[in-house]
N, C-alpha and C positions, 0 to 999 in steps of 0.2 A: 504494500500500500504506500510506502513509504518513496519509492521508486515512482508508482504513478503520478504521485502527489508531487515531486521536483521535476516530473518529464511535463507534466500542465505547466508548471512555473518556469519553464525553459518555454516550452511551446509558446505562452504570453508574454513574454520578452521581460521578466521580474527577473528569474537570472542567468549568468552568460553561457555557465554550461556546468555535469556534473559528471562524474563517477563514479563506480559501484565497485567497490572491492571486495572479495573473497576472504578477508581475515576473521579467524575463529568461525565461531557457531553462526551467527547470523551477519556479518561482513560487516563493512562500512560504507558508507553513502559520501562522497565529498562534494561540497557545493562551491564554484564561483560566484561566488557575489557580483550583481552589476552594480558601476556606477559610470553616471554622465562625462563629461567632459568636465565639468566642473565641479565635479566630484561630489553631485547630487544621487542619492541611494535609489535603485532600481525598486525595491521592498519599504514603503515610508509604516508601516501598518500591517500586520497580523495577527490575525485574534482568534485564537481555539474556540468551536462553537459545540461540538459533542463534547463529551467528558463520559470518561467511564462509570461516573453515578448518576448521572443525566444527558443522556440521550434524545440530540433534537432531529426529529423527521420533516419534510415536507412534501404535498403534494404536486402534483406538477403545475397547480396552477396558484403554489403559496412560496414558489421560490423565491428568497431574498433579492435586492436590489442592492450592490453598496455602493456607496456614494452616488447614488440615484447613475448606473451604469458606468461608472467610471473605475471603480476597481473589480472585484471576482471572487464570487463565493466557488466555493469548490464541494461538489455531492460524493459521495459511496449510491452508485444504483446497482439494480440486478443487470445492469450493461457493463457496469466497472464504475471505474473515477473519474467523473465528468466534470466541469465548467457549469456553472449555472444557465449557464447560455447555450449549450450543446442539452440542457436537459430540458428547457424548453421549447428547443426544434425539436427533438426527439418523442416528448410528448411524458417524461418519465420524472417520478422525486424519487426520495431516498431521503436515507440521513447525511446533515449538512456538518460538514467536517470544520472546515475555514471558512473566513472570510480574507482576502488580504487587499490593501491599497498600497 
């Protein structure tokens, strides 16, 4: 999950690129951070929205907005790890993992 969720954050241009290593039992992930030319941060905002004692769902016609379209919640659906945006064309909710600006 952890893969899908930085391969969307690559895909939407938040960061420059990543990694997956094979160390130990479950490996490492390594992330490039973006930043501008003026060394403005690609990620200004991210915000955990499930939690492993509260679990938030939506349907597909109660997916979040952030910043009224300008940043991107990110779903777990029975399709995989979508884009609030991809699960709207789709027609699908699920539970809403992120939000990031």
């Amino acid at each position: 999950m952890k893969v899908a969720i930085v391969a969307i954050l690559r895909d939407e241009g938040y960061v420059e690129n990543y990694s997956v290593t094979e160390e130990g039992p479950q490996g490492t992930v390594r992330i490039q951070l973006k930043y501008g030319t003026t060394g403005e941060r690609g990620i200004h905002g991210l915000e955990r929205v499930s939690r492993p004692g509260r679990r938030v769902y939506c349907g597909k016609d109660e997916i979040p907005k952030v910043l009224d379209g300008l940043g991107l919640t990110i779903l777990s659906t029975p399709k995989g790890v979508l884009t609030g945006q991809a699960c709207r064309r789709l027609g699908v909710g699920g539970e809403v993992l992120c939000n990031v600006w």
